[in-house]
C-alpha positions, 0 to 999 in steps of 0.5 A, a space after each residue: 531505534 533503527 532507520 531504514 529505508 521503506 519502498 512504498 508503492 503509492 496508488 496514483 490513479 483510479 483503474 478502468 481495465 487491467 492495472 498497469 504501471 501508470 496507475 501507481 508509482 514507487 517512492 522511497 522514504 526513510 522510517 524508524 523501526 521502534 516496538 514499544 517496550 514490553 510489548 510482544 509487536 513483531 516487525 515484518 519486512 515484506 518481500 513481494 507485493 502482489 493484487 489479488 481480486 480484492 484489491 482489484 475491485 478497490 482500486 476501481 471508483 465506485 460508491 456501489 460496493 461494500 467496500 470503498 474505494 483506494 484513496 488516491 496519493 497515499 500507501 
């Protein structure tokens, strides 16, 4: 079982308009690797983290989508 170090891009605040650096913040953190015996789990490790139009919409408050909103403070 290895530890890593792990890059989390935290959502700090609802956006209104284009989403900037204010709205969220990057901590890092130390995690075990662990796949549990006989499983086929892979482990991916990200590169890029990119918001597409979907994300878009979530990270605005609202109670009129389909989808709800990002909770704020978490991963």
């Amino acid at each position: 079982m290895a530890e890593v170090s792990n890059k989390q891009v935290i959502f700090k605040d609802y956006v209104s308009g284009f989403p900037s650096d204010a709205d969220m913040y990057i901590t890092t953190s130390t995690i075990s690797l662990k796949v549990p015996e006989g499983s086929n789990a892979v482990l991916v490790k990200n590169l890029y983290l990119s918001c597409d139009p979907y994300m878009r919409a979530r990270m605005t408050y609202t109670h009129t989508s389909y989808i709800g909103s990002f909770n704020l403070g978490f991963s």
